[in-house]
C-alpha positions as CSV (number, residue, x, y, z in Angstrom):
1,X,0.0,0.0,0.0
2,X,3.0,2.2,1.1
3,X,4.6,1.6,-2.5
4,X,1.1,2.4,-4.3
5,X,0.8,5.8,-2.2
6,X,4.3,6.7,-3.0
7,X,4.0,6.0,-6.9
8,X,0.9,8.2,-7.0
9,X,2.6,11.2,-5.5
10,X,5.3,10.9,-7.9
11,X,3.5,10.2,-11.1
12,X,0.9,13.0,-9.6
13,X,4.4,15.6,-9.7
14,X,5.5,14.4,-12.9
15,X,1.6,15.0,-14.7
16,X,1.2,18.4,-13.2
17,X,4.9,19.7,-13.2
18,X,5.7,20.2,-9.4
19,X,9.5,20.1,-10.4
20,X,11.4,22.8,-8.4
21,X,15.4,23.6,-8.6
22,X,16.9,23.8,-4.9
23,X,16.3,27.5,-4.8
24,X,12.4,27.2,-5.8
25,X,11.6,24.6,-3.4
26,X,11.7,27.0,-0.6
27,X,8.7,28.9,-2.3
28,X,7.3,25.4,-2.2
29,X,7.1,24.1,1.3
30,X,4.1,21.4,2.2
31,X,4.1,20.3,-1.4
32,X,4.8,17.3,-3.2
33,X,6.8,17.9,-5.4
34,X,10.5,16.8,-7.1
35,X,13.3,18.8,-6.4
36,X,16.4,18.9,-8.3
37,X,20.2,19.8,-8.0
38,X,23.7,18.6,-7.5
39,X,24.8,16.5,-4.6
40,X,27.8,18.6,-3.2
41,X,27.9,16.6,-0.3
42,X,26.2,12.8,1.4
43,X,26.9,12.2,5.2
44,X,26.2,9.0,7.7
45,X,25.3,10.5,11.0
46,X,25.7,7.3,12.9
47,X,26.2,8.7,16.2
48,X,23.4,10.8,16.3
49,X,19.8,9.8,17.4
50,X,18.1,8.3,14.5
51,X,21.4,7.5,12.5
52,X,20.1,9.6,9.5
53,X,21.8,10.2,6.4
54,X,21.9,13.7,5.0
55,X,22.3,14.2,1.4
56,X,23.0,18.2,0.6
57,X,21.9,19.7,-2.7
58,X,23.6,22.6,-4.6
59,X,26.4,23.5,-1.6
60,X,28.1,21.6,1.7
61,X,26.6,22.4,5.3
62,X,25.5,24.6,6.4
63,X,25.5,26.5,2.6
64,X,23.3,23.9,1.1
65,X,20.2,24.7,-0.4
66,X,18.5,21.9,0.0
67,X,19.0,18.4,1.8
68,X,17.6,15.0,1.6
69,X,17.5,13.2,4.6
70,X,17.2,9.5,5.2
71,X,16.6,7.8,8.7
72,X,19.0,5.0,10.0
73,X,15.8,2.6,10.0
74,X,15.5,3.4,6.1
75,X,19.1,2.6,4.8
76,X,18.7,-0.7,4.2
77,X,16.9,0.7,1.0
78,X,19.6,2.5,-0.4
79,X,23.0,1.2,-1.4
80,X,25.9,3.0,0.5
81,X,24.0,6.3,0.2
82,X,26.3,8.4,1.9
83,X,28.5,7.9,-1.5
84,X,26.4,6.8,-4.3
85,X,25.2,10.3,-5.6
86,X,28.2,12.6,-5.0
87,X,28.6,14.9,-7.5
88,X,25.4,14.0,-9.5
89,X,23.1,15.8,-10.5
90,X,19.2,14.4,-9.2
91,X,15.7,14.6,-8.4
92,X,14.1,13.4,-5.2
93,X,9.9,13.4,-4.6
94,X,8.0,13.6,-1.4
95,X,6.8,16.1,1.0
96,X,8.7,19.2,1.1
97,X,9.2,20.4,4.7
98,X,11.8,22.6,6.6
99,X,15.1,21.1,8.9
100,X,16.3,24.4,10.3
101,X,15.8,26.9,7.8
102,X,16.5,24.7,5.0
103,X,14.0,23.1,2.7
104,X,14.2,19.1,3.2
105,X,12.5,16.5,1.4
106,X,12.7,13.2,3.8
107,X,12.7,9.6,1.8
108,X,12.3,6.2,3.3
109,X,12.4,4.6,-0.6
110,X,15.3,4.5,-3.6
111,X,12.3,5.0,-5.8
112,X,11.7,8.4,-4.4
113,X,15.6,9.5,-5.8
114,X,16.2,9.4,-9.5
C-alpha cells in the first residue's frame, strides 16, 4: 500500500509539473513535489539519534540549499547512500518540509531518488 501511495505522488508531480530547482523549493514548502540539484555533499550521522543520512543539494553544510535526509531505520533501501550520488546531478519526490531553515524533502524509498 506504502509503495502504491508513494508511486501516485510521484507520477501525480510528474503529470502536473511540481519540479522545483533547490532554490524554488523553498517557495514550495508542504508540497509534493521533485526537487532537483547537484549533490555537493552525502553524510552518515551514525552517532546521532536516528542515524540519519543527510544528502546536501547545490552547496556543503550549512550552505546547502536543500538536503535529503534519510533515517537509519530506512538505509537498508539505499546502497551505500552516503557515496552513491556525489557529485550528480538528481531529483528526489515527497513532501517538502523545513530542517532548520532549509527546505528538506525526507525519503524512506530508492524509488523516491532518481
Amino acid at each position: 500500500m506504502k509503495q502504491v501511495l508513494l508511486l501516485s505522488i510521484i507520477a501525480t508531480s510528474l503529470l502536473f509539473g511540481n519540479n522545483y530547482t533547490t532554490k524554488e523549493a523553498s517557495r514550495h514548502i508542504g508540497k509534493h513535489a521533485t526537487v532537483c540539484g547537484m549533490v555537493s555533499e552525502e553524510y552518515y550521522a551514525k552517532r546521532s539519534n536516528g542515524q540519519p543520512t543527510f544528502i546536501n543539494l547545490d552547496g556543503r553544510y550549512p550552505n546547502q540549499k536543500f538536503t535529503i535526509f534519510i533515517l537509519g531505520k530506512n538505509r537498508h533501501n539505499f546502497s551505500s547512500a552516503e557515496r552513491s550520488y556525489n557529485g550528480k546531478t538528481i531529483c528526489v519526490t515527497g513532501l517538502i518540509t523545513w530542517h532548520k531553515g532549509i527546505p528538506l524533502i525526507k525519503v524512506s524509498d530508492k524509488s523516491q531518488i532518481r
